[in-house]
C-alpha positions in Angstrom: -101.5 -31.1 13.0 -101.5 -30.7 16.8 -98.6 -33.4 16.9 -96.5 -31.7 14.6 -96.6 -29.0 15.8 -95.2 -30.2 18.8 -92.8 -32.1 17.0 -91.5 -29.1 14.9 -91.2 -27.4 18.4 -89.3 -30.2 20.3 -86.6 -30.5 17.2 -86.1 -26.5 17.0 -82.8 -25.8 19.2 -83.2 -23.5 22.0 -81.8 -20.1 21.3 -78.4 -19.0 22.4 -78.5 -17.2 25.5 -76.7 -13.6 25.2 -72.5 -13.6 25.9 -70.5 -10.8 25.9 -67.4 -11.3 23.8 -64.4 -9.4 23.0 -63.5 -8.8 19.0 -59.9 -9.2 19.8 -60.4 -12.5 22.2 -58.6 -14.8 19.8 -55.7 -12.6 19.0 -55.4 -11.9 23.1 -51.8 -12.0 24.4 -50.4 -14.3 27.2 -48.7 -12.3 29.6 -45.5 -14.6 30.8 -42.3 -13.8 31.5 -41.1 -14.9 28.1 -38.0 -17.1 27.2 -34.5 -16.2 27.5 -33.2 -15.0 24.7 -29.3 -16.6 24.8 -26.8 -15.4 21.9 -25.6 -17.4 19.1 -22.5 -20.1 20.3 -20.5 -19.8 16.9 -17.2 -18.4 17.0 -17.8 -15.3 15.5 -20.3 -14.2 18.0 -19.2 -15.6 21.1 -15.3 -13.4 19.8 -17.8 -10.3 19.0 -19.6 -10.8 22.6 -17.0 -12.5 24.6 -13.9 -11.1 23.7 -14.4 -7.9 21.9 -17.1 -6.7 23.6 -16.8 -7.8 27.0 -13.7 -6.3 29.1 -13.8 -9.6 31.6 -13.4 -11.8 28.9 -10.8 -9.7 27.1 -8.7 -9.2 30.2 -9.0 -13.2 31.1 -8.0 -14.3 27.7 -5.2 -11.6 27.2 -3.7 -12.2 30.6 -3.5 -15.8 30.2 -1.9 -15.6 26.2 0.9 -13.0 27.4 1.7 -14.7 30.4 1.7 -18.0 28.5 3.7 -16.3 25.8 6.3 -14.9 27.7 7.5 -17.9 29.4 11.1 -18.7 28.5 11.9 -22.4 26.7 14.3 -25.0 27.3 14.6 -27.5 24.5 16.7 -30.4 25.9 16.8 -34.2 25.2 17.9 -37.0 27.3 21.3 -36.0 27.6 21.6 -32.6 27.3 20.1 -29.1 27.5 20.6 -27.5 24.2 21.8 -23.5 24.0 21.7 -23.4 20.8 19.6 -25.2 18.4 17.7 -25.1 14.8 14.6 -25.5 16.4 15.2 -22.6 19.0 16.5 -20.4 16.3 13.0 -21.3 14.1 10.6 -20.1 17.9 12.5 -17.3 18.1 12.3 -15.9 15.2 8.7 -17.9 13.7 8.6 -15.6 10.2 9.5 -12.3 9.1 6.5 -10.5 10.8 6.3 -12.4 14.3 9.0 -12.9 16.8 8.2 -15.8 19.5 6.1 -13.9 22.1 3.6 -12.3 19.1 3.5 -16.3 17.9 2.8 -17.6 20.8 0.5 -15.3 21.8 -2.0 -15.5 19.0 -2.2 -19.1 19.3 -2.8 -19.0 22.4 -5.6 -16.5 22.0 -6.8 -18.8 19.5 -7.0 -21.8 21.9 -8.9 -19.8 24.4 -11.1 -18.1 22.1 -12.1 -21.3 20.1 -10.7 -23.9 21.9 -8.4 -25.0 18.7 -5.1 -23.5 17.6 -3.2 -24.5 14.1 0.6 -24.0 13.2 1.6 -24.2 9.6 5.5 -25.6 9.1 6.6 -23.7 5.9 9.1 -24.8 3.7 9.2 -28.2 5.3 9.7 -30.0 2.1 13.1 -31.2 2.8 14.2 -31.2 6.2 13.4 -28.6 9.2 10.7 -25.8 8.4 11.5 -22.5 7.3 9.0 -20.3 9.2 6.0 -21.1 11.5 2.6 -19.3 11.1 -0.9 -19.3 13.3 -3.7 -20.3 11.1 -7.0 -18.8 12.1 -9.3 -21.5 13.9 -12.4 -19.9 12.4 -11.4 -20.7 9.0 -10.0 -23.9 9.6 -12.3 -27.2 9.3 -10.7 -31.0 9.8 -11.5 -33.3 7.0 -11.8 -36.7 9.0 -11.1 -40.0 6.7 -12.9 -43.6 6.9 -11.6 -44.4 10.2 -12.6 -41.4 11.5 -8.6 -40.0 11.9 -8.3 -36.5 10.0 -7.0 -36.8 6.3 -6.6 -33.2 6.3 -7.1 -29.9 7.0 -9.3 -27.0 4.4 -8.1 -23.5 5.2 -11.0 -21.5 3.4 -10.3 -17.4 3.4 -12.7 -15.3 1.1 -14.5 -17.8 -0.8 -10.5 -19.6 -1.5 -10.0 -23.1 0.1 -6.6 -24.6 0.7 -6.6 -28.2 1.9 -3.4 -29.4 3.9 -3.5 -33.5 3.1 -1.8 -34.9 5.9 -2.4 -38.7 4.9 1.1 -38.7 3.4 4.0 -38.4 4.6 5.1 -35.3 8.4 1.9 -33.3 8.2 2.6 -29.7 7.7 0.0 -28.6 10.3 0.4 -29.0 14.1 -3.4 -29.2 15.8 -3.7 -28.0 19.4 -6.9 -28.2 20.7 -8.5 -28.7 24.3 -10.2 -31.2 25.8 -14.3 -32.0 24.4 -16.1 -34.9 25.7 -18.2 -34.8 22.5 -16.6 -34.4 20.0 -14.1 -36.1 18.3 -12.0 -33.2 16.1 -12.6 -30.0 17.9 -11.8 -28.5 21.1 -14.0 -26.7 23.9 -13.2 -23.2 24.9 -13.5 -21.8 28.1 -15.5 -19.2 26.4 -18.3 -21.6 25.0 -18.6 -22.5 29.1 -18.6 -18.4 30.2 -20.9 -18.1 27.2 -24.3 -17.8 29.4 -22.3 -15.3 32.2 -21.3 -13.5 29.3 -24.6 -12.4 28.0 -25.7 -11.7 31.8 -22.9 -9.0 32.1 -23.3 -7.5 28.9 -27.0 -7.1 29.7 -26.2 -5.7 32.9 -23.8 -3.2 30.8 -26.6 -2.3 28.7 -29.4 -2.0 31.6 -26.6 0.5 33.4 -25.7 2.5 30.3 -29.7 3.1 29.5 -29.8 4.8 33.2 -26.9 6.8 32.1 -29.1 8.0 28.9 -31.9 8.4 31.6 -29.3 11.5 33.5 -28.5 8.5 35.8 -31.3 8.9 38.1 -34.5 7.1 39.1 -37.7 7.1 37.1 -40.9 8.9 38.8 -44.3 9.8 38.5 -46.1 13.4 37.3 -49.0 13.8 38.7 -51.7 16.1 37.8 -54.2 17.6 39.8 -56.8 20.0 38.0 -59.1 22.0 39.1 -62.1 20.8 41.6 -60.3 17.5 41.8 -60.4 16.7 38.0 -57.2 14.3 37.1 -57.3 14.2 33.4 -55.5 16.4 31.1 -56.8 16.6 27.4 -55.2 14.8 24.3 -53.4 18.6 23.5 -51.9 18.8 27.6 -51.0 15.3 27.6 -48.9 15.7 23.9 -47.6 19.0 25.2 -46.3 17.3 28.3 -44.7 14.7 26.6 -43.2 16.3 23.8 -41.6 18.7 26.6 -40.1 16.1 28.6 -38.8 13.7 25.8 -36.9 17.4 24.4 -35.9 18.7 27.8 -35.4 16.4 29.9 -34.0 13.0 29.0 -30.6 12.2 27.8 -27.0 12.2 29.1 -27.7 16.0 27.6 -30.2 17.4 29.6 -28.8 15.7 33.3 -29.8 18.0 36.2 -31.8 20.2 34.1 -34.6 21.7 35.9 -38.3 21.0 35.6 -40.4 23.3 35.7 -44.4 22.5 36.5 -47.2 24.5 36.2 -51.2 23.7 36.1 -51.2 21.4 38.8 -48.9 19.2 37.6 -46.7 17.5 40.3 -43.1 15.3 40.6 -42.9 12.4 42.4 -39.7 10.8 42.7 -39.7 7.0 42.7 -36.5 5.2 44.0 -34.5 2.0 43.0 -36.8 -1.1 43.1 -34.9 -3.9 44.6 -34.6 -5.7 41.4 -32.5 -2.7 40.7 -30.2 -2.8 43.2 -29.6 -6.2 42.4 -28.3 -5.6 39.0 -24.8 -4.7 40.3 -24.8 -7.8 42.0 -25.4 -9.5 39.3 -22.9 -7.6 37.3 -20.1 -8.6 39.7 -21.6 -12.3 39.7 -21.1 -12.8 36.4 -17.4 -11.4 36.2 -16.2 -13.9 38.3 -18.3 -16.7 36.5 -16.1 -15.7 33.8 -13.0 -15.7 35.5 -13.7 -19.0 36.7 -14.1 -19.8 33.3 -10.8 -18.9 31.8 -9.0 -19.9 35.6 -8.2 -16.4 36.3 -8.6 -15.4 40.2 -11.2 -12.5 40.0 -8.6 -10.6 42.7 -6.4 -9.9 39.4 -9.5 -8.4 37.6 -10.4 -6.0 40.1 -13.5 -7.6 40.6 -15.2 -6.1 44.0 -16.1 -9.3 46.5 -13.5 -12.0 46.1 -11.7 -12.7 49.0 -10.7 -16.4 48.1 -6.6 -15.6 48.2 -5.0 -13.7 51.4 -3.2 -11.1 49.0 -2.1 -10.4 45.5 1.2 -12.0 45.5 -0.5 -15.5 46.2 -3.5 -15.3 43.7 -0.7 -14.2 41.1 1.3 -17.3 42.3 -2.0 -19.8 41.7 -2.7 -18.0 38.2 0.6 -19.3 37.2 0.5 -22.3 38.7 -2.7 -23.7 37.9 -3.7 -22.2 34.5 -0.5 -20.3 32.9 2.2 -23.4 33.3 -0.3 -26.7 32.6 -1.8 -24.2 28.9 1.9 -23.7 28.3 3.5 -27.0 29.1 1.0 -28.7 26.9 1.2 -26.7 24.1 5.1 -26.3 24.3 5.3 -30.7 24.7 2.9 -30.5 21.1 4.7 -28.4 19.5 8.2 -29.8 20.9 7.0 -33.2 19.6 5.8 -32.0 16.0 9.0 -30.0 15.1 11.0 -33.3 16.6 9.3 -35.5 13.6 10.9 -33.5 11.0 14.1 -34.3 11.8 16.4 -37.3 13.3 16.2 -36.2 17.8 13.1 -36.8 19.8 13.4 -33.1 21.4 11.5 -31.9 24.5 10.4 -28.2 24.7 9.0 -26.9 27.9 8.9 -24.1 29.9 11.6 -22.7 31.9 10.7 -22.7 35.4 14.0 -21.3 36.9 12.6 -18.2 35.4 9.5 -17.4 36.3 9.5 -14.8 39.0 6.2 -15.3 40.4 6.9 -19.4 41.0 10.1 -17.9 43.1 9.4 -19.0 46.4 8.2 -22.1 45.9 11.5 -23.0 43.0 13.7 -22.0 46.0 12.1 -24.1 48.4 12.5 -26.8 45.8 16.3 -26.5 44.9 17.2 -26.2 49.3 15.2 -29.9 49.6 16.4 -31.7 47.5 20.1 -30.2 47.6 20.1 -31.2 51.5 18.9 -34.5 50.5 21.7 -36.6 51.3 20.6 -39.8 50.7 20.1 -38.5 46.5 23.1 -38.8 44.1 23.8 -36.0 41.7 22.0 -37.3 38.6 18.7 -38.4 41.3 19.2 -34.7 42.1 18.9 -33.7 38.0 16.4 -35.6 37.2 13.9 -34.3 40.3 14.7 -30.6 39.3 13.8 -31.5 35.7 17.4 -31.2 34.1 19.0 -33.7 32.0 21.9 -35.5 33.4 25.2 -35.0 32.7 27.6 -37.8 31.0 30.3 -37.4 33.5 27.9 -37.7 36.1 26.1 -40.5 34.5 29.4 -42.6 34.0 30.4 -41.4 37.7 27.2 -42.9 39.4 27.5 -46.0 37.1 31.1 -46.7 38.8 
């Protein structure tokens, strides 16, 4: 009996000492600072947030389509420089509702935007096309075929598809799209790459337009002092005090209004933290990630900081000469080389550089070096200045 008792009291666990435990422990929230929250990378959204909703990226992409669009155009071939022509008669006047600059423009809007523009060649059944028209990128998807070449192209507009088979015979549809080291079919926009800077100013936007709604001014602190020290108002003064300032005293409305305290209650102003004074910065920071982006010198766009070109004049002169002319050349040489296939001439459409006004000084320098260049015969001379030679000249310089 003696030994089982023992034995009952060796085998009964010892009892749980006394803890302390909150109800709520296993629903507790981590306090962290949280992941970024990026926006979405389709088209759709990076147009809403990038373009139409961003006035950096809107300027950069609308600069850089009319500048692009008003260039003029020299079609020429290896002979001759062509006044008049079919095809210039077809890019200036595209179809009944676009002249050349509104063409042009769209796509290349399109090829900024998405990073992929589409021509359609209408009425080409028989010989040179009728009329040209942009195709949306958005609603355009390549089919690709077995060897991985596209077959065709599937236009899809309100729940109606249209496939353009370009597996027989001059395809109807010119693609120009930039360059993508991953894929295969589509183009990379400079607004995919500005996609992260974009969200950063457009939450800057937002943080400064909520200050506006808050009369533009620092938050502070009331504080109350009651009677013999007491700092606690009652659930009926506290709601009262709230309700009063939330009606009175917030809003874009109620700016400057004045406060007025009573029963012990006390304003203290607090000023800008320095993570607020930072968020101009940041504003301005993310502009000119943009305009990097797109190749626009943040100088054009007004954007406070930049002081990478001595004046206007030259940043205008590198805007055209390292993003406007190489987006322009290559899409003129595309579309130069498409038309050419539905006909009989290998045609060569490019921008006119004679008449670009901002590319002045350096087209005059040009012509006065190689014009004194003695040791260069007249058709050397053509050929450096981009101009087709002549057949007198040819036949002269042959003799």
């Amino acid at each position: 009996m003696i030994m089982d008792f023992f034995r009952q009291s060796a085998a009964k666990p010892a009892a749980p000492s006394e803890t302390k435990a909150s109800a709520t422990g296993r629903v507790m929230a981590w306090h962290g600072a949280g992941r970024v929250a990026w926006s979405p990378r389709d088209t759709a959204t990076l147009t809403r947030t990038g373009f139409a909703g961003n006035p950096i990226g809107f300027r950069c992409v609308k600069m850089i389509a009319e500048a692009a669009a008003s260039l003029p155009l020299v079609l020429q071939d290896d002979s001759q420089r062509y006044a008049m022509h079919p095809v210039l008669d077809l890019i200036k006047r595209p179809n009944p509702a676009q002249g050349r600059a509104e063409l042009f423009e769209a796509l290349f809007g399109q090829l900024l935007l998405t990073g992929n523009g589409y021509i359609e060649a209408v009425g080409a059944d028989n010989g040179a096309p009728m009329e040209l028209h942009v195709l949306r990128s958005d609603r355009m998807n390549v089919i690709p075929g077995a060897d991985g070449w596209p077959v065709g192209y599937e236009y899809a507009v309100g729940g109606r598809k249209h496939r353009f088979d370009v597996s027989q015979g001059y395809p109807t549809v010119c693609h120009v799209k930039s360059f993508h080291p991953q894929d295969d079919h589509y183009g990379l926009s400079p607004m995919q790459s500005a996609a992260q800077a974009v969200d950063v100013h457009n939450s800057a936007s937002r943080w400064s337009k909520a200050l506006l709604d808050n009369a533009a001014r620092p938050s502070g602190a009331i504080v109350y002092r009651g009677a013999e020290g007491q700092g606690t108002l009652s659930n009926d003064q506290y709601n009262r005090l709230v309700d009063e300032m939330e009606s009175h005293h917030q809003g874009a409305r109620n700016a400057g209004r004045p406060m007025l305290l009573e029963g012990g209650l006390d304003w203290k102003p607090m000023g800008f933290s320095p993570s607020d004074m930072e968020f101009q910065k940041t504003k301005e920071s993310a502009a000119r990630e943009i305009a990097l982006a797109f190749g626009v010198p943040p100088m054009l766009l007004g954007v406070p900081g930049d002081a990478t070109y001595a004046n206007y004049q030259e940043a205008n002169r590198a805007f055209f000469r390292l993003t406007v002319l190489p987006l322009a050349t290559r899409v003129a040489a595309s579309i130069g080389d498409w038309l050419s296939g539905f006909g009989t001439e290998q045609l060569e459409l490019k921008p006119d550089l004679d008449q670009v006004a901002a590319l002045a000084p350096e087209r005059d320098a040009q012509w006065a070096r190689i014009s004194g260049a003695d040791f260069l015969t007249e058709v050397e001379k053509r050929h450096l200045l981009g101009l087709p030679a002549r057949t007198d000249e040819a036949d002269a310089d042959a003799e």
